[in-house]
C-alpha positions in Angstrom: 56.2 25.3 331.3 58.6 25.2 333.8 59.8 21.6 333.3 60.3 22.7 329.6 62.1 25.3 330.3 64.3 23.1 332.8 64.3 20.2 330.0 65.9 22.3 327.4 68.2 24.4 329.4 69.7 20.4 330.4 69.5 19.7 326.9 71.8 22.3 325.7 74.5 21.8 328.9 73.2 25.1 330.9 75.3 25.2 333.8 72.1 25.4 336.3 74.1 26.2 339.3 74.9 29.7 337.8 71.3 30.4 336.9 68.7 32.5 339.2 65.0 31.6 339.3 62.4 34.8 339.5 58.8 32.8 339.3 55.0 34.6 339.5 52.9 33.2 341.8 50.9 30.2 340.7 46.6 31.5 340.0 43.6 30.8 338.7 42.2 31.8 335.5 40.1 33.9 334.8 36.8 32.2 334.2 37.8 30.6 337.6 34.4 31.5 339.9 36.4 29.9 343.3 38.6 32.6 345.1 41.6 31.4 346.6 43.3 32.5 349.7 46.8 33.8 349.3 47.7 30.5 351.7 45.9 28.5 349.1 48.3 30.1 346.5 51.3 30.1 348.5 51.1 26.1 348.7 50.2 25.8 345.0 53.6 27.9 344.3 55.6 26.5 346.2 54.7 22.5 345.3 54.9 23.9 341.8 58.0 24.9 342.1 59.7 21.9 344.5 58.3 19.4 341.8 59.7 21.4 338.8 63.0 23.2 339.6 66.2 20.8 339.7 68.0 21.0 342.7 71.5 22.7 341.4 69.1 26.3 340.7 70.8 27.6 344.2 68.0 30.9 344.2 64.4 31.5 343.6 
């Protein structure tokens, strides 16, 4: 969702530096039967969020 979101905001000449990033934290679904720590989570989010969200977004 994220790299759609980024994909289209580039497509239609957002200027990304003046934009502001406020993400959930990545989890599992519901039918999910493995808990997760909230380190486990924390890593997901974050490499979620380094892969997807270009480099000009100056805050998340």
């Amino acid at each position: 969702v994220l790299a759609a979101v980024y994909k289209a905001l580039n497509d239609h000449h957002v200027y990304l530096e003046g934009t502001l990033l406020k993400p959930n934290m990545v989890t599992a679904g519901h039918s999910c039967s493995k808990k997760y720590t909230p380190q486990d989570i924390a890593i997901a989010t974050v490499t979620t969020l380094l892969r997807t969200v270009p480099a000009a977004v100056p805050g998340i």
